[in-house]
TORKOL-4160 file (C-alpha; in steps of 0.2 Angstrom, whole numbers, padded with zeros to 4 digits, m for minus):
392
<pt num="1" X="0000" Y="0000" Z="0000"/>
<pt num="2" X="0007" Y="0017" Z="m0005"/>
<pt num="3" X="m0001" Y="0033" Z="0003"/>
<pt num="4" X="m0018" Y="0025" Z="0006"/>
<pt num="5" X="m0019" Y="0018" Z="m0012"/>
<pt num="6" X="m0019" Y="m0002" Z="m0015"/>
<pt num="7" X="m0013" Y="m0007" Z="m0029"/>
<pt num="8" X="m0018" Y="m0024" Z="m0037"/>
<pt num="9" X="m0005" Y="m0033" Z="m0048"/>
<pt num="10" X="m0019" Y="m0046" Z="m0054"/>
<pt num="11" X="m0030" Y="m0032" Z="m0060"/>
<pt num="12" X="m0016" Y="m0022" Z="m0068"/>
<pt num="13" X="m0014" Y="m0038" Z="m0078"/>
<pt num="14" X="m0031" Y="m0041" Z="m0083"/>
<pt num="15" X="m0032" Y="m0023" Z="m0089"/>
<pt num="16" X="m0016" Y="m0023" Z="m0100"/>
<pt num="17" X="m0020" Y="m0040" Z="m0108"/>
<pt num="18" X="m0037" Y="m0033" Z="m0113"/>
<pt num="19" X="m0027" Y="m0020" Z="m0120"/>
<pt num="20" X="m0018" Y="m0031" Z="m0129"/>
<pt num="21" X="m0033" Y="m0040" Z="m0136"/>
<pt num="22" X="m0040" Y="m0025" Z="m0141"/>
<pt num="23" X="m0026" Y="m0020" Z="m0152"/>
<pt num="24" X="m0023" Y="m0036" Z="m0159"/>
<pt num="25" X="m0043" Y="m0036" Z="m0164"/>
<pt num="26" X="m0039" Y="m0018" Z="m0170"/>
<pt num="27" X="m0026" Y="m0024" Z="m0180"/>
<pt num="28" X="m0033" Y="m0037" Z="m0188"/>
<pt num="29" X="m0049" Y="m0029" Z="m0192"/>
<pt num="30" X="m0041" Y="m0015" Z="m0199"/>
<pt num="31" X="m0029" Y="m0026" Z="m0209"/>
<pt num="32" X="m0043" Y="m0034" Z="m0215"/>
<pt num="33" X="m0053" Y="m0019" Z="m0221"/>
<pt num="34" X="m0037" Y="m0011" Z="m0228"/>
<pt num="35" X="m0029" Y="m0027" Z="m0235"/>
<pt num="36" X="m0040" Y="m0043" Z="m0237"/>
<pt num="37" X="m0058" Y="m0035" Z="m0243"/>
<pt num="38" X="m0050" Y="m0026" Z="m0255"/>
<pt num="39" X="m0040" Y="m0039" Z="m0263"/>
<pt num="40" X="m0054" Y="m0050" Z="m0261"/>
<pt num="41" X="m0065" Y="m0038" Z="m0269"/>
<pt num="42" X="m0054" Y="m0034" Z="m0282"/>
<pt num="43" X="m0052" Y="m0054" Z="m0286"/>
<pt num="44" X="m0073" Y="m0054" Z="m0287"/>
<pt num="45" X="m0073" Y="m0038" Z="m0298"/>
<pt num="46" X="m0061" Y="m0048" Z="m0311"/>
<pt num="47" X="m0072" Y="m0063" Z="m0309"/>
<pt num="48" X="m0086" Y="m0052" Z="m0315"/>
<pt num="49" X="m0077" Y="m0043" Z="m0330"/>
<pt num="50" X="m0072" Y="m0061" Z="m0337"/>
<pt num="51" X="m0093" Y="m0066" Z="m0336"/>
<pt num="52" X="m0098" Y="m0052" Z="m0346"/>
<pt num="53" X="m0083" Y="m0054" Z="m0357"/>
<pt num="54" X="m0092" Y="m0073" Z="m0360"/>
<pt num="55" X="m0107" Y="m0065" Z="m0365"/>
<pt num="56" X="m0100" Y="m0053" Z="m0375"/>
<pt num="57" X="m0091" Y="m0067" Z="m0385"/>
<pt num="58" X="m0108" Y="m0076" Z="m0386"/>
<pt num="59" X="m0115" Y="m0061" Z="m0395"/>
<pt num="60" X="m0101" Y="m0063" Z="m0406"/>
<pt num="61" X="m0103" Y="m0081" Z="m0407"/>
<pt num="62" X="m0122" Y="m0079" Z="m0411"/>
<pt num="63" X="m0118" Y="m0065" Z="m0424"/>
<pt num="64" X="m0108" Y="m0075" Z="m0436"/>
<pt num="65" X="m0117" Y="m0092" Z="m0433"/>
<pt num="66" X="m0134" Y="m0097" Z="m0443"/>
<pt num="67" X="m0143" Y="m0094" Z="m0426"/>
<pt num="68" X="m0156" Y="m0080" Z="m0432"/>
<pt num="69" X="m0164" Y="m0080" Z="m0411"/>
<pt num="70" X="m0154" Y="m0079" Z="m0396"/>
<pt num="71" X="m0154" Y="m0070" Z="m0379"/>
<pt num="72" X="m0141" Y="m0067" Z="m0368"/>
<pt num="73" X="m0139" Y="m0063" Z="m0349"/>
<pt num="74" X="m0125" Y="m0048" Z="m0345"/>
<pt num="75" X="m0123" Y="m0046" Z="m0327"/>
<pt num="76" X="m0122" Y="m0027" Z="m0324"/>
<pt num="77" X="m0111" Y="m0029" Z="m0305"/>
<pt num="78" X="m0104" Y="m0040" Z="m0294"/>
<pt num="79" X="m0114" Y="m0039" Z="m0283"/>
<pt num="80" X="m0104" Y="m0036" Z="m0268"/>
<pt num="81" X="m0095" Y="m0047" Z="m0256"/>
<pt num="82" X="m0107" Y="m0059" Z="m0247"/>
<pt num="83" X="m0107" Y="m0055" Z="m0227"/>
<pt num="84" X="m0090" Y="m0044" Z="m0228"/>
<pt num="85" X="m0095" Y="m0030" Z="m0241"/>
<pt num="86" X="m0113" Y="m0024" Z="m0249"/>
<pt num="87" X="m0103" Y="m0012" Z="m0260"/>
<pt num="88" X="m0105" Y="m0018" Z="m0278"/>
<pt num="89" X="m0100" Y="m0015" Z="m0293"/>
<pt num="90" X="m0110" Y="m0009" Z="m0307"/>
<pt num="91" X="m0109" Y="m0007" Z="m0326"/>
<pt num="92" X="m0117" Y="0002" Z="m0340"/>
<pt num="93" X="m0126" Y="m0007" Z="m0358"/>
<pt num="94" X="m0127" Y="0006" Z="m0373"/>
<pt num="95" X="m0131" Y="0003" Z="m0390"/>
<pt num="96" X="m0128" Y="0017" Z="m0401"/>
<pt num="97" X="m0132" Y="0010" Z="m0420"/>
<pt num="98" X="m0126" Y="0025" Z="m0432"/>
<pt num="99" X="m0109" Y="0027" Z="m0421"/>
<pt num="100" X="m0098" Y="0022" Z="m0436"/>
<pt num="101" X="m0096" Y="0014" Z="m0453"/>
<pt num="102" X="m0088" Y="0007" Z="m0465"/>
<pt num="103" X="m0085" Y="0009" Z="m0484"/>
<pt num="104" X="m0080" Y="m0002" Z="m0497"/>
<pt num="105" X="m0071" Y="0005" Z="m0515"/>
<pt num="106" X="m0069" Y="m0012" Z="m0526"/>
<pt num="107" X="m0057" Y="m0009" Z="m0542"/>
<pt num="108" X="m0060" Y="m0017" Z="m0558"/>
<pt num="109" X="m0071" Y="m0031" Z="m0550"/>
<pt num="110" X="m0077" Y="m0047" Z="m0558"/>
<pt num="111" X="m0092" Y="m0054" Z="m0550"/>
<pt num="112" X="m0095" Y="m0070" Z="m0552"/>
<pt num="113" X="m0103" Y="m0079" Z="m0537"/>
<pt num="114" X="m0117" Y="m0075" Z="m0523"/>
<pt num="115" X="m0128" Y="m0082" Z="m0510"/>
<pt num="116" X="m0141" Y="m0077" Z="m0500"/>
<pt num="117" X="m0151" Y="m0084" Z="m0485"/>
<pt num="118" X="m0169" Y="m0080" Z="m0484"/>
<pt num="119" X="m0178" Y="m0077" Z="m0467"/>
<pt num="120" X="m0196" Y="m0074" Z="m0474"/>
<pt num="121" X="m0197" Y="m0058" Z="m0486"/>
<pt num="122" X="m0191" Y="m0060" Z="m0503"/>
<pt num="123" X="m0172" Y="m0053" Z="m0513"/>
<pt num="124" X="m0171" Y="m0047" Z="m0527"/>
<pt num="125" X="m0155" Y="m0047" Z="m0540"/>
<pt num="126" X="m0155" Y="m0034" Z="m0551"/>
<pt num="127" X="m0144" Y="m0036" Z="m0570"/>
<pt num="128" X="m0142" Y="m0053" Z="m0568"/>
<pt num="129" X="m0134" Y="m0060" Z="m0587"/>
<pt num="130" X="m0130" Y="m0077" Z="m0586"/>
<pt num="131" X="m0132" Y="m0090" Z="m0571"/>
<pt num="132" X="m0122" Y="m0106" Z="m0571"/>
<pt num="133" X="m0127" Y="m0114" Z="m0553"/>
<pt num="134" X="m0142" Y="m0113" Z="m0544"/>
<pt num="135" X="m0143" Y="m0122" Z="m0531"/>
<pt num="136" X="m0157" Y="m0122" Z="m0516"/>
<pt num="137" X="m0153" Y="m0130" Z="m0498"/>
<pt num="138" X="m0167" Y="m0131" Z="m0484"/>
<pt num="139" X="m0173" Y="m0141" Z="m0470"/>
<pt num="140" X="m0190" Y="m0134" Z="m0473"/>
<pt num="141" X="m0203" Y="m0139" Z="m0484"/>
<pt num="142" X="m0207" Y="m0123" Z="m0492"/>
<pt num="143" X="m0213" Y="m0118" Z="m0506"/>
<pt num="144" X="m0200" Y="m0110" Z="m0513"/>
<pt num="145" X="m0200" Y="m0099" Z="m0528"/>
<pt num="146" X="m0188" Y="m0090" Z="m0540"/>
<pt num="147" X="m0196" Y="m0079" Z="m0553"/>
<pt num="148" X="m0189" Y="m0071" Z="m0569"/>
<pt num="149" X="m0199" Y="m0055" Z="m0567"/>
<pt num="150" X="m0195" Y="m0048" Z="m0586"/>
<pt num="151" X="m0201" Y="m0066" Z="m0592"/>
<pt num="152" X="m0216" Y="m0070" Z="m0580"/>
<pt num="153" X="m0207" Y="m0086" Z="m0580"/>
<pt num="154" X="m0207" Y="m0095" Z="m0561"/>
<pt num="155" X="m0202" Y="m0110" Z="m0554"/>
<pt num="156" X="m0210" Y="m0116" Z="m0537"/>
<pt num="157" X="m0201" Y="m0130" Z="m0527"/>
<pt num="158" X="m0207" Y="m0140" Z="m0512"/>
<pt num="159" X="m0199" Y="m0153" Z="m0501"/>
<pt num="160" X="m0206" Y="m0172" Z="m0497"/>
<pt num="161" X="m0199" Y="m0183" Z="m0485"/>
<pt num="162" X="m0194" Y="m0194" Z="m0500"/>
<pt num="163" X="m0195" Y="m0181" Z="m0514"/>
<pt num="164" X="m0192" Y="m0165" Z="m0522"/>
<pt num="165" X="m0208" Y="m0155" Z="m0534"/>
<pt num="166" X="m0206" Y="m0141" Z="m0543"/>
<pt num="167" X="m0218" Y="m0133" Z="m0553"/>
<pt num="168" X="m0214" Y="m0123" Z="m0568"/>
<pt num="169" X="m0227" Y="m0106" Z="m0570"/>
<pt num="170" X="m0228" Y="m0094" Z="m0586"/>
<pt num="171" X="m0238" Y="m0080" Z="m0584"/>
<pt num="172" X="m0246" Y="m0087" Z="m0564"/>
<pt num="173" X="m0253" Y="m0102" Z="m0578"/>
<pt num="174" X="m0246" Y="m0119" Z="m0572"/>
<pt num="175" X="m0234" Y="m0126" Z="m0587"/>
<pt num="176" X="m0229" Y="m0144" Z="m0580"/>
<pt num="177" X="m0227" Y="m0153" Z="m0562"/>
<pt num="178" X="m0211" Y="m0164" Z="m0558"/>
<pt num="179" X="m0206" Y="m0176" Z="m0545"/>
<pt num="180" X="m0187" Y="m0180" Z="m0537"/>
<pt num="181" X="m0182" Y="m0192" Z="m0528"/>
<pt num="182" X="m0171" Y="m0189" Z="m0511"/>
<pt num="183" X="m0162" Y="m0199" Z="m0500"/>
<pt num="184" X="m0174" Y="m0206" Z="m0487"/>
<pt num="185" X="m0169" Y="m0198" Z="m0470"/>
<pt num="186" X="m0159" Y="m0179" Z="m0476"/>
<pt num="187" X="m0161" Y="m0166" Z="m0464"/>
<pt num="188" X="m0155" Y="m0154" Z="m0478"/>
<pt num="189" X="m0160" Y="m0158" Z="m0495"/>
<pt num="190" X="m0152" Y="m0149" Z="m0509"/>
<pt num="191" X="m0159" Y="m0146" Z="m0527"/>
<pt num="192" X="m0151" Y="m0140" Z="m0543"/>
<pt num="193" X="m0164" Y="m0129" Z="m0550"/>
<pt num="194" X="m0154" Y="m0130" Z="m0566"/>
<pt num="195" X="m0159" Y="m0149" Z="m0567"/>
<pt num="196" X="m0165" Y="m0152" Z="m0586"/>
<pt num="197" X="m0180" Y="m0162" Z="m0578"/>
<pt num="198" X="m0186" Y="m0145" Z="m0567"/>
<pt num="199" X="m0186" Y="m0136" Z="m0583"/>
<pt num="200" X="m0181" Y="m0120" Z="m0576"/>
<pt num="201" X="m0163" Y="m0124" Z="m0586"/>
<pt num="202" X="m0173" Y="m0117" Z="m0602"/>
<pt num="203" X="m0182" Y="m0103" Z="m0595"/>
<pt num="204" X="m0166" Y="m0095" Z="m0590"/>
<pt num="205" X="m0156" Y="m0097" Z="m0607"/>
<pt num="206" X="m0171" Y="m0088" Z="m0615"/>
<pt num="207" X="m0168" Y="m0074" Z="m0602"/>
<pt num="208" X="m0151" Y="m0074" Z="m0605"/>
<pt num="209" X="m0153" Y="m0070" Z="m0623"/>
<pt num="210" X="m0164" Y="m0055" Z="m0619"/>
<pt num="211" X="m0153" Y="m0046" Z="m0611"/>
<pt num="212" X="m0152" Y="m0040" Z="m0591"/>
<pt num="213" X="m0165" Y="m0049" Z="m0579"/>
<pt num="214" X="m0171" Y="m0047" Z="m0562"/>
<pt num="215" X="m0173" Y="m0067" Z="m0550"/>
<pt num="216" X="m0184" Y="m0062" Z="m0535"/>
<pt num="217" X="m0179" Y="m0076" Z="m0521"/>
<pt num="218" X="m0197" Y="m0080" Z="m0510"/>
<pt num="219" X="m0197" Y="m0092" Z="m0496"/>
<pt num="220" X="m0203" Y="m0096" Z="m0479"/>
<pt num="221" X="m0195" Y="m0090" Z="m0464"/>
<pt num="222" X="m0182" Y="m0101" Z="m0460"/>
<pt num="223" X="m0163" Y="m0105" Z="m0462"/>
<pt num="224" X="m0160" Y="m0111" Z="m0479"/>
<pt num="225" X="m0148" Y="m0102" Z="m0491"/>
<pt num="226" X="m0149" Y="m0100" Z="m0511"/>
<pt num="227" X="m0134" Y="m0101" Z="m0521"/>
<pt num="228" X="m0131" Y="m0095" Z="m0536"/>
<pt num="229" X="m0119" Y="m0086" Z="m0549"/>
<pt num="230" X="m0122" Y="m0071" Z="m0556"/>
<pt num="231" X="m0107" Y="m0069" Z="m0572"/>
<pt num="232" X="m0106" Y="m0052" Z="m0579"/>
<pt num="233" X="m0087" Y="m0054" Z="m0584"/>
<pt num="234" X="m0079" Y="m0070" Z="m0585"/>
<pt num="235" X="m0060" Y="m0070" Z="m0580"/>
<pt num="236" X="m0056" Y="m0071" Z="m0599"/>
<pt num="237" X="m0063" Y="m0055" Z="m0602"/>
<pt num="238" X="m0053" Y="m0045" Z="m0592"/>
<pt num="239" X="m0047" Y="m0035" Z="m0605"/>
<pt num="240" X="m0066" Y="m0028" Z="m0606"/>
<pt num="241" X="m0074" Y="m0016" Z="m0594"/>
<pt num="242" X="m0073" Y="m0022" Z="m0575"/>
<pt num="243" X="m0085" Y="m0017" Z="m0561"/>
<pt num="244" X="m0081" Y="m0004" Z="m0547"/>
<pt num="245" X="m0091" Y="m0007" Z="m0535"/>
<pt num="246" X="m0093" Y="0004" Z="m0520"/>
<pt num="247" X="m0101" Y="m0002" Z="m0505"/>
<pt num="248" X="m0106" Y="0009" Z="m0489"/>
<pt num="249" X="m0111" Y="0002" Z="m0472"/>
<pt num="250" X="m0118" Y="0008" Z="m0456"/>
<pt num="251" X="m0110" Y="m0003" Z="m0441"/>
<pt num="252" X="m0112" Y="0006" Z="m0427"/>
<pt num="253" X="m0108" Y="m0001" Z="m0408"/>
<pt num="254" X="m0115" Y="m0010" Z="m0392"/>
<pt num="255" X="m0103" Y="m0009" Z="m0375"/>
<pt num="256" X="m0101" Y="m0013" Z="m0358"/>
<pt num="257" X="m0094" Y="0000" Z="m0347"/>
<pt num="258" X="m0091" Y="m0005" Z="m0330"/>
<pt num="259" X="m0091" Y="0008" Z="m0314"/>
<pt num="260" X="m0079" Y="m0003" Z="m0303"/>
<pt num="261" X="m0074" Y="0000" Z="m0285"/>
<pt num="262" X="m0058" Y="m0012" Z="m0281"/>
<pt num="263" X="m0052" Y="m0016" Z="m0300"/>
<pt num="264" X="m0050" Y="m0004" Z="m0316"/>
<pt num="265" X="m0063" Y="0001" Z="m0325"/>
<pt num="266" X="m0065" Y="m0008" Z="m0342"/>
<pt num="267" X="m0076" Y="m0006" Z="m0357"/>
<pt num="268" X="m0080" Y="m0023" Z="m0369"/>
<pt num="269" X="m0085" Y="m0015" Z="m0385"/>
<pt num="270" X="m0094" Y="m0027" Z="m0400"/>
<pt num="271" X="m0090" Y="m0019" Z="m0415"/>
<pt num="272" X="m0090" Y="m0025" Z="m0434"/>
<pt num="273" X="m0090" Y="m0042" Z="m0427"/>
<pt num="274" X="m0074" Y="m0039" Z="m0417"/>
<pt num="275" X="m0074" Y="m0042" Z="m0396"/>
<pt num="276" X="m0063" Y="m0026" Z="m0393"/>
<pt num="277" X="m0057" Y="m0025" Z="m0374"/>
<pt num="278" X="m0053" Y="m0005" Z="m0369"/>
<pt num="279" X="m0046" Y="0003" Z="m0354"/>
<pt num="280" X="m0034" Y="0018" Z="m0349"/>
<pt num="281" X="m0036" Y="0026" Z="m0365"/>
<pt num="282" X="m0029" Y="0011" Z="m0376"/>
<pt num="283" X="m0040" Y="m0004" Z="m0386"/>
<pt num="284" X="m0034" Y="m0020" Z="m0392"/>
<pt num="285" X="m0045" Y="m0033" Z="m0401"/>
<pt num="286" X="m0048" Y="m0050" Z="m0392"/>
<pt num="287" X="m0057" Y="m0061" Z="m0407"/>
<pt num="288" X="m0056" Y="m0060" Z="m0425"/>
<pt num="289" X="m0066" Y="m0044" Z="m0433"/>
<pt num="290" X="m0075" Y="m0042" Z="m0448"/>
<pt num="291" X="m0061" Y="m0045" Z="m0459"/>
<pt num="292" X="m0047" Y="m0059" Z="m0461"/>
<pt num="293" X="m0036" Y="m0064" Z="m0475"/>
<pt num="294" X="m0033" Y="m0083" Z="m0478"/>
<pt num="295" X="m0015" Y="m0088" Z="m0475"/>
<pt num="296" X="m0010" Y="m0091" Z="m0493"/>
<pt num="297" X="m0016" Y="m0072" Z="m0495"/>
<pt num="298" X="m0030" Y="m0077" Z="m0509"/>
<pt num="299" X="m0045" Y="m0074" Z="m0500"/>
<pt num="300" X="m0050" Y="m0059" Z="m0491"/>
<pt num="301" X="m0066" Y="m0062" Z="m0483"/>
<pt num="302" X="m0076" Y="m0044" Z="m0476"/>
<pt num="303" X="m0091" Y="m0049" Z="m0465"/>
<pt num="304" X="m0103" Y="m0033" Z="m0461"/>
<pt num="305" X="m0113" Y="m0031" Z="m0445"/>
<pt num="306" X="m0128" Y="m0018" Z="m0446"/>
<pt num="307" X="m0133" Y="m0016" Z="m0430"/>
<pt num="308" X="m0151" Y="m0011" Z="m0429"/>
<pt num="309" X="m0163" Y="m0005" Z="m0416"/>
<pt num="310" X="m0165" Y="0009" Z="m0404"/>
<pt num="311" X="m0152" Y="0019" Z="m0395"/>
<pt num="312" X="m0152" Y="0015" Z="m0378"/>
<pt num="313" X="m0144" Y="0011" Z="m0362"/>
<pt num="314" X="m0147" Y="0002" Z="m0346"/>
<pt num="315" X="m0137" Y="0004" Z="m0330"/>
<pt num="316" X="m0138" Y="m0005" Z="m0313"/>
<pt num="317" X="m0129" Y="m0019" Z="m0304"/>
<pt num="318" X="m0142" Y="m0032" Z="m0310"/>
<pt num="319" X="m0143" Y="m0044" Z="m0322"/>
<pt num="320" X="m0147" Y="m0037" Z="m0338"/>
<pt num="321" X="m0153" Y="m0047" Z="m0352"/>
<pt num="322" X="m0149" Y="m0046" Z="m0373"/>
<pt num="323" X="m0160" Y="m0049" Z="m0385"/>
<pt num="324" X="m0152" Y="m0054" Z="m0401"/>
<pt num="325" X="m0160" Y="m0056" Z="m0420"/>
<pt num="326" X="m0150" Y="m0058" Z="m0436"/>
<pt num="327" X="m0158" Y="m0057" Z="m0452"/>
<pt num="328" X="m0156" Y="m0054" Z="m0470"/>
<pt num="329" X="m0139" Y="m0060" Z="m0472"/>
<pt num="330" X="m0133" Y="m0061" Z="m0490"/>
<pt num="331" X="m0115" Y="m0065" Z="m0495"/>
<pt num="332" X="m0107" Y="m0061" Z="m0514"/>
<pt num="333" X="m0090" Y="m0069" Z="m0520"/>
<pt num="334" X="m0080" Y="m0056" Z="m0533"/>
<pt num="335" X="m0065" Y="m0071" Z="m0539"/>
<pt num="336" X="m0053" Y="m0056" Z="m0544"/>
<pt num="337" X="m0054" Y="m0039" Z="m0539"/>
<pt num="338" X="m0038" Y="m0027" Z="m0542"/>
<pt num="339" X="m0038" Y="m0018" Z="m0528"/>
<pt num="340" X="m0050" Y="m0019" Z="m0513"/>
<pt num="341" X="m0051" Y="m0002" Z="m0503"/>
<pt num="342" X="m0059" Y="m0001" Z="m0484"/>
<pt num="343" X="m0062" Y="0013" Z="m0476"/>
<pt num="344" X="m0071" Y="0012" Z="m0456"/>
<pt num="345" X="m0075" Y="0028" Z="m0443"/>
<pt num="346" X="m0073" Y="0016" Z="m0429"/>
<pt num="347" X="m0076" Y="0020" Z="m0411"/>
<pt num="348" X="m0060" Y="0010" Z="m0407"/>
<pt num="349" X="m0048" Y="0017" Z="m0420"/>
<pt num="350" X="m0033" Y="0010" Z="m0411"/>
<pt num="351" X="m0038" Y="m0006" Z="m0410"/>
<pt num="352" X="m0043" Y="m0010" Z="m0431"/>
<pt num="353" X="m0025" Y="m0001" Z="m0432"/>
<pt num="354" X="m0016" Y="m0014" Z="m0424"/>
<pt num="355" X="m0026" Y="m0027" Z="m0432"/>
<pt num="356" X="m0026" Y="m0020" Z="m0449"/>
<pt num="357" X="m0007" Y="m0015" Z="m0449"/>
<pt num="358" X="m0001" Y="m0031" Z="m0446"/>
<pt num="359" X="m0017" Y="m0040" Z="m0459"/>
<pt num="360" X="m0011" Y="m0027" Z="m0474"/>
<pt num="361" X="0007" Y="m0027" Z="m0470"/>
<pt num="362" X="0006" Y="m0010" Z="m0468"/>
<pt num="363" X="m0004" Y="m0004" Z="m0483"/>
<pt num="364" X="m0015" Y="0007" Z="m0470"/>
<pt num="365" X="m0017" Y="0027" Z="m0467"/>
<pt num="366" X="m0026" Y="0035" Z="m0454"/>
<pt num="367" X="m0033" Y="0053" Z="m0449"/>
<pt num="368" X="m0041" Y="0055" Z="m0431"/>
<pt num="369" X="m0054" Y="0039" Z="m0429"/>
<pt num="370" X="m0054" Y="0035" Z="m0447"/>
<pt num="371" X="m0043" Y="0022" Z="m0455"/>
<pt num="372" X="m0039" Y="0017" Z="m0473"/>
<pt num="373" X="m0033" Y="0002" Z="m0475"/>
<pt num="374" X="m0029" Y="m0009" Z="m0494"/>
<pt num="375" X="m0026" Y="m0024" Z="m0503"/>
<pt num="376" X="m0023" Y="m0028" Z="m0521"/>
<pt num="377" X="m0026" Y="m0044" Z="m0531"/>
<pt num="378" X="m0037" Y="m0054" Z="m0521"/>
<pt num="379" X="m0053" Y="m0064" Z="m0522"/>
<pt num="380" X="m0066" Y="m0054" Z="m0510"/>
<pt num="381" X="m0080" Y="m0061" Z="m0501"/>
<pt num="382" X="m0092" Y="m0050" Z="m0491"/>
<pt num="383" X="m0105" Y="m0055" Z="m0481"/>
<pt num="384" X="m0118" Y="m0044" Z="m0474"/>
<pt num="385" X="m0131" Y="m0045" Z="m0460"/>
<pt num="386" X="m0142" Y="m0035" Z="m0448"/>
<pt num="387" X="m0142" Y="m0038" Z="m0431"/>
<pt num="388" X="m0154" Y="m0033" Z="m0420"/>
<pt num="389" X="m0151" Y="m0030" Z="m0400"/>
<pt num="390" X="m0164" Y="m0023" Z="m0388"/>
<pt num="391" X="m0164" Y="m0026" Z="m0369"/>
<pt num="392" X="m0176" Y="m0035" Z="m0358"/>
């Protein structure tokens, strides 16, 4: 006892070792809101930017498949850390359709080849002069019809389990009815409308000899695809006057912006077929856009997306769902073409620049967000389609 105070030790060491707890606890909690939550937020937020970097590569997926309906879930957040952290991320769905496009200049151009898939309405070829293959593949039964509208000459052709009729029309007045056999079982069954027993053979050679016609494709809506050739110049004739065809596109964008909290923010961008990845100011390209040059350098191959619907966003942290349609996709084959010329206003210039240089071997120009980019002697395909997207 000291001046009337008494002083426990056993309290002194309660005291102190509570102490010590209590900074330990401090400690640790406070480690692990500076430390751990973070990083395990962080680790969640990645997580999350690799899921909507799946769907985004399903919509890419869908757009170049025969798939003409699909829908597709985009998770907008993380949805925050169960029992350690409400605080989510959250992200940003816009589709903006007239954002960009692309131009087409091809130079002394001899097309030879086309083919078109049908999803219900009718196409029309315009200064058709001579056709060499026409060919028609479906898993549905039709009818199907091909008209030669300066001749009023039709044939109509409709699919059996075990056959294949057509029937020839002149003037909507029935000329003649025949039957093909087919393999018992074929999913697909294809015909060759230029069969001598169909008829149609004769019908085209008369048009032929009266100069340019129009063939007006009707169907069903399905997926089926007609091919055919369309000859205006053969590869002999190159000494005569070749095509320039200039083509003009409206591809616009649809992207992902994400509000994150623990991890960078990203944007996934869907643009002319290409998955595009962007962040701090830079873009790089993460799947195959709409152009690509076969390895032996022969074949450049364009595919075209057209965006179409509404501009709109949706924001949140929810789950956010894609509605996709693709339609009226119609393809074109040019075997020679001198010089091919594409010229794109692209929301992610730096990215097509990469990709482009390096595709061209360097055969590019670009001013501001627009990029010019060529190739000489190749055989061209293009492919075009709509696309639809709207949000549920």
């Amino acid at each position: 006892m000291r001046n009337g105070i008494l002083v426990d030790d056993n309290a002194v060491s309660t005291v102190i070792g509570a102490i010590l707890v209590l900074v330990v606890l401090t400690t640790f909690f406070t480690a692990l809101q500076a430390y751990y939550i973070p990083s395990l937020a962080a680790d969640h937020e990645v997580e999350h930017m690799q899921n909507v970097r799946r769907g985004f590569t399903e919509i890419s997926s869908v757009a170049v498949s025969e798939s003409s309906v699909d829908m597709i879930s985009i998770p907008l957040g993380d949805g925050g850390l169960p029992l350690l952290s409400s605080l989510s991320s959250s992200g940003t769905l816009t589709l903006d359709p007239n954002a960009g496009w692309t131009g087409v200049e091809l130079t002394n151009a001899y097309p030879k080849k086309e083919k078109i898939y049908l999803d219900g309405s009718s196409e029309i070829i315009l200064d058709v002069l001579s056709v060499s293959d026409l060919v028609l593949e479906s898993s549905n039964a039709g009818p199907y019809s091909v008209e030669i509208n300066n001749s009023n000459d039709k044939i109509e052709v409709s699919y059996e389990s075990s056959s294949v009729e057509s029937r020839l029309y002149h003037n909507s007045n029935l000329l003649s009815k025949n039957k093909l056999s087919v393999a018992n079982g074929t999913s697909n069954i294809t015909s060759d409308l230029l069969n001598p027993a169909f008829g149609f053979k004769s019908m085209i050679e008369d048009a032929e000899n009266t100069g340019p016609f129009t063939l007006i494709f009707d169907g069903p809506k399905g997926i089926f695809h007609v091919f055919y050739e369309k000859t205006f110049y053969t590869l002999q004739d190159r000494g005569g006057p070749a095509e320039n065809v200039s083509l003009n596109f409206s591809s616009g964008y649809f992207k992902y912006r994400a509000s994150n909290n623990f991890w960078i923010d990203q944007e996934l961008i869907f643009e002319n077929g290409a998955l595009i990845i962007a962040q701090g100011g830079s873009s790089a390209i993460r799947s195959n856009p709409f152009i690509k040059l076969e390895e032996d350098g022969s074949l450049l191959t364009l595919w075209f997306f057209d965006l179409v619907g509404d501009k709109e966003s949706v924001s949140g942290n929810g789950l956010a769902t894609v509605t996709m349609e693709s339609k009226n996709r119609r393809e074109m084959i040019y075997p020679y073409v001198e010089n091919t010329t594409i010229t794109m206003y692209s929301y992610a210039p730096d990215a097509f620049e990469i990709y482009m240089r390096d595709l061209s071997g360097g055969n590019i120009y670009r001013n501001n967000d627009t990029i010019t980019v060529w190739f000489e002697n190749k055989t061209v395909r293009i492919i075009h389609s709509e696309m639809s997207i709207g949000f549920v």
